[in-house]
N, C-alpha and C positions, 0 to 999 in steps of 0.2 A: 558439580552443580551447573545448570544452564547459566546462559549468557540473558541480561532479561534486559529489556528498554523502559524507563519510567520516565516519567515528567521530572524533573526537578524540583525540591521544595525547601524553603530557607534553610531547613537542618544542615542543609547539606555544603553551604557556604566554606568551611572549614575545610572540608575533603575536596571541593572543585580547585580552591587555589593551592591545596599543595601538589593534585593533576598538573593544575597549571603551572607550578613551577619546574618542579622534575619533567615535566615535556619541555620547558624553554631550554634547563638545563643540560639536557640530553645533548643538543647542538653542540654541546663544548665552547659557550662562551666565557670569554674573559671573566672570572671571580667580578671585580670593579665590577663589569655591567650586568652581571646577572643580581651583585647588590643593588645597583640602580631599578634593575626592573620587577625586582621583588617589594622594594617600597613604593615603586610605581601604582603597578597591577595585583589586585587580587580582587577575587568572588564576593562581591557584600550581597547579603539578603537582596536588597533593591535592586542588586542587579539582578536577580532570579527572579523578582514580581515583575522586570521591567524587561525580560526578552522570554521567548520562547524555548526552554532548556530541556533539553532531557540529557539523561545520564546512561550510562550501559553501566551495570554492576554485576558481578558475580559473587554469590553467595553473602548478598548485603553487603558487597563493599563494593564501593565506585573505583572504575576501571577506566573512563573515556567520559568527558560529556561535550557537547553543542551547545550554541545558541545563537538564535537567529532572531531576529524580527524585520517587520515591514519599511523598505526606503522606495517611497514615492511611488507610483501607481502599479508598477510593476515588475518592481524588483525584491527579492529576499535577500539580504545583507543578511552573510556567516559570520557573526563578530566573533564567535570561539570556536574553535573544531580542536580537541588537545587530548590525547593517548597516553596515559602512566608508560613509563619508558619500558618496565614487565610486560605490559599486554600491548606493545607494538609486536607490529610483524602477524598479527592471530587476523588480519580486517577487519578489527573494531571502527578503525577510521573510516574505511571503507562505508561498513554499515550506517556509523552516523550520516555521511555527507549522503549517502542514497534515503534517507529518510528524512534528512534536509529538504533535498528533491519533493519528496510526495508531500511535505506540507506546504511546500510552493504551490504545489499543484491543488491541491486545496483549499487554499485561499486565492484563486485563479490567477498565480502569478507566472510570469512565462519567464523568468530568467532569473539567474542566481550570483551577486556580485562578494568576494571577499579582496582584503588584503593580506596576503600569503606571509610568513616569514621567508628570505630567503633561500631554506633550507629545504623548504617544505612545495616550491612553485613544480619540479616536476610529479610531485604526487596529483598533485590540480590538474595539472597538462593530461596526465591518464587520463583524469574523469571528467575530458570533453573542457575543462577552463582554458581560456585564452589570456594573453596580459594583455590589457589595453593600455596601459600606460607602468610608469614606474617614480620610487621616489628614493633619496636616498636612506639606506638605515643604518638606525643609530646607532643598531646590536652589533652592528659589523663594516667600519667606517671603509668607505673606496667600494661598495657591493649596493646594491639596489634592492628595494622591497618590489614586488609586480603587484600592480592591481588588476583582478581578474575578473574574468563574468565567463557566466554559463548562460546559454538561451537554451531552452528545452524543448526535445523535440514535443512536436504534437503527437497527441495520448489516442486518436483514433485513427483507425487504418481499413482500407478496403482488405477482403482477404479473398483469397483467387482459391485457395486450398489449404484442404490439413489433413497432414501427414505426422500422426500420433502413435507410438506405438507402448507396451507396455512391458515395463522393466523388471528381470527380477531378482535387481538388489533392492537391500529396505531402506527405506529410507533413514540415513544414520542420522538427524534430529532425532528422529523418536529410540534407536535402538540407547542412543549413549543418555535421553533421558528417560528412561520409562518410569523409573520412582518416584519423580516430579513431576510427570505428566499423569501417573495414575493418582496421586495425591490433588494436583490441579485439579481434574476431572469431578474428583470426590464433593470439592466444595463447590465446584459450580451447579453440579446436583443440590446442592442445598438449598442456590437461588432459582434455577429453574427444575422443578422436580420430574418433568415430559422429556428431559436431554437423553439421548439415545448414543450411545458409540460405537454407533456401525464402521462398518470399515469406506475410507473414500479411497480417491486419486492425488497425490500431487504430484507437480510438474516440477522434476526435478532436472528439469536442462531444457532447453529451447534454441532455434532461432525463427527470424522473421527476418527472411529476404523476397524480395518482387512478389508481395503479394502474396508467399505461401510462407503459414504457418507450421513448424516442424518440430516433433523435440519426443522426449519420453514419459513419460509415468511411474511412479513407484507408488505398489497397496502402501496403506497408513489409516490408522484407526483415525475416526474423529475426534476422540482427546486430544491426540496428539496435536492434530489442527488446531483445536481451539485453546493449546496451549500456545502455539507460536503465533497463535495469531492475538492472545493476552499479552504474549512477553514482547510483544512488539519486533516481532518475524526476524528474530535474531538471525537464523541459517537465513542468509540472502542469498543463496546458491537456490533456494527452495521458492515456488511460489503457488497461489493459490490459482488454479485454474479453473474457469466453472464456466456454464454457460446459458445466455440471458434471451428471454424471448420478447422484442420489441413489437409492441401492437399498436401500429400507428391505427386508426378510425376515418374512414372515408369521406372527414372532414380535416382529417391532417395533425390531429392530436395524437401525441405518444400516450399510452394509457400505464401507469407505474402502482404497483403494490406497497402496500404501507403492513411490515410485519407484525405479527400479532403479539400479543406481550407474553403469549408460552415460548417463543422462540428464541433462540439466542442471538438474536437481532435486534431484538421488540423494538419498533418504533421506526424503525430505519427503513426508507425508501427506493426502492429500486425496482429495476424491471423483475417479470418472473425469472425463477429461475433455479440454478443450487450445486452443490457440490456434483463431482463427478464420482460414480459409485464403481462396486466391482459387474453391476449389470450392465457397464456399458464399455466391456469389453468384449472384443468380438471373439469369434473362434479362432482366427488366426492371430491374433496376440496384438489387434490395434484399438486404440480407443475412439469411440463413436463419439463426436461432440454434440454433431448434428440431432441426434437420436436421443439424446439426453435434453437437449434442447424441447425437443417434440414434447416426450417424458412428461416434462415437469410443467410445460406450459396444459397442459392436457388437465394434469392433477390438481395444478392452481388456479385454473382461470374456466375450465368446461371446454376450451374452445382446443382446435384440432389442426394439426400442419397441413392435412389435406381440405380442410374449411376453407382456409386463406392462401392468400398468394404467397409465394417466397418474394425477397425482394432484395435489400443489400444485405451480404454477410462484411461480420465487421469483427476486427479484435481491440480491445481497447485498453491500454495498459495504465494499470494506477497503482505504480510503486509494485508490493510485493502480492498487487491482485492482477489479473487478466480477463477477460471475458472474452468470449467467442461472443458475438451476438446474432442473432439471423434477425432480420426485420420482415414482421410480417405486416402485409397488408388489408384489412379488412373490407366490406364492404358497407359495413355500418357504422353510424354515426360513434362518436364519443362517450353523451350522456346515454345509450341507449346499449353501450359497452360496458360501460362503468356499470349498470344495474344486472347484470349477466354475470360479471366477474363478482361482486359482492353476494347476490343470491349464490352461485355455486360454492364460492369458499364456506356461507353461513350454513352452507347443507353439508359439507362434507367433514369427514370424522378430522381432518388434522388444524381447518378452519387456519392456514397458515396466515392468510390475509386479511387482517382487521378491518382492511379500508382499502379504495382506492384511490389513487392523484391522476387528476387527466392535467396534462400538460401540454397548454394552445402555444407558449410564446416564451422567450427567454425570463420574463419578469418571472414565472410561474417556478425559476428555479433556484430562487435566492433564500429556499426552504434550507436549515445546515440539516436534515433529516435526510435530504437526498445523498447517497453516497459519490464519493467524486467522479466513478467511471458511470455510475447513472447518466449525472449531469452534462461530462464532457461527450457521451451519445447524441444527448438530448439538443446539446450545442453544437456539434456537427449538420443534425439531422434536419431540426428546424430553419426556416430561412432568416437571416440576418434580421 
């Protein structure tokens, strides 16, 4: 059975503190203080209405949970990160504290503070934590607790080049789940009856150094996608790469699509844009970002890469999504762009775009419909 991410919900009070205690106990503390801290600490409902939780479970049973909430303007405080002592070692923890990350980043915080167990401070140290300070603990008297904090890099980047090529191994997310992804797939046909499972691209390895973007591809049907991107992108090795066409307007507005409610988006804000398919693989075995770009901006909106100017290419990273984005420059206004893009979408057969959002100024983006790597574009782009 796959590895899936949910929210947390009171039921689940019972199974989060006995996580919580066999992770404490795992350390090998003294009987005495593991009794202290089992009457101390455990999971109550209030504490899951009162932080931000989610759980990883396999096959309905919880395996690892989180929780985080808000300390002071711009920090996320980790109050739990805790892995059943069976499912250490697989990157559950991993997974959690990187999806910690992207809800920082979503509520526009720039930095991530915990207080580690001792035991536990160089697993932090990996994932970029520092100790700012220390205190003593009480699990393990003459030894120190570190307090730590994460500042996170910035999510947009200029990009100089991409260098894409395409892989062919499959992607093993979908080989080890196909009977869970073709059963997922089934019922989300229920809800939207137009879903299509064509075959796309994900980007199953990357880097990004001085400005060149590099890494591989592997074919993967769209179930499969739109399962990990349901179970809350369990393979973190795996991410969704696509790419987005910015139409600033010759008065300085970025012009964003508002998805249509047949889509498996419906409602959600972002530039043009979409999956990467098997047509934008080239003949010699690399993948076109750029061209796919053109593509979709073409189908969605009327308008043409040879119409407008090229202008900055950008990749923007939001957890386990990335966008390539090219920014294109128009020579017409906003409001007279917005009726262009709306007449073409109402004429065409897939009508992806229900609406459009013209966006003059930071205020314009405090909409939660915008998706986060929309908005951190939109906050680069625009001036202060």
């Amino acid at each position: 059975m796959p590895l899936k991410l949910r929210s947390a919900t009171p039921a689940d009070a019972h199974d989060l503190t006995g996580i919580l205690h066999r992770a404490k106990a795992s350390w090998g503390y003294p009987e005495a203080k593991m009794t202290e801290f089992m009457e101390a600490w455990s999971i109550h409902e209030t504490t899951i209405r009162a932080l931000e939780m989610t759980v990883a479970e396999q096959d309905g049973i919880p395996l690892a949970f989180s929780g985080v909430t808000k300390e002071g303007e711009d920090t996320l405080l980790v109050n739990f990160l805790f892995v059943d002592p069976e499912a250490q070692g697989k990157g559950i923890g991993n997974l959690l504290l990187k999806r910690a990350e992207d809800f920082a980043r979503q509520k526009k915080l720039s930095r991530l503070s915990l207080e580690s167990d001792f035991h536990a401070g160089a697993f932090y140290e990996k994932h970029g934590f520092r100790t700012m300070a220390t205190r003593p603990s009480e699990m393990s008297p003459g030894k120190d607790i570190p307090l730590m904090e994460k500042v996170l890099p910035p999510c947009v980047h200029r990009v100089s080049k991409i260098d894409l090529t395409i892989s062919d191994r499959p992607w093993r997310f979908e080989i080890e789940n196909s009977a869970e992804i073709a059963e997922h797939f089934k019922e989300a046909q229920k809800r939207i009856a137009l879903l299509w499972n064509g075959r796309t691209l994900k980007l199953t390895g990357y880097e990004f150094q001085n400005g060149i973007f590099s890494g591989h591809c592997s074919e993967s049907s769209y179930a499969a996608h739109l399962a990990w991107r349901d179970w809350g992108a369990p393979d973190a090795s795996a991410f969704n790469l696509f790419g987005s066409a910015i139409i600033r307007s010759s008065d300085g507005a970025l012009l964003y699509g508002v998805m249509g409610s047949h889509t498996a988006t419906a409602g959600m804000i972002y530039p043009p844009g979409g999956n990467l398919d098997l047509n934008d693989i080239t003949p010699d075995g690399r993948v076109d970002v750029i061209s796919a770009i053109d593509r979709e901006l073409e189908e969605e909106t009327g308008l043409t890469g040879e119409t407008l100017t090229r202008a900055e290419l950008l990749a923007a990273f939001d957890g386990p999504r990335i966008s390539i984005a090219q920014v294109f420059d128009c020579t017409e206004r906003a409001d007279d762009l917005c009726q262009h893009m709306i007449e073409h979408s109402m004429a065409s057969e897939e009508q992806e775009l229900a609406d459009i959002r013209i966006i003059r100024s930071r205020t314009d983006l405090e909409d939660p419909a915008i998706v986060p790597f929309a908005r951190e574009i939109a906050e680069y782009l625009l001036p202060q």
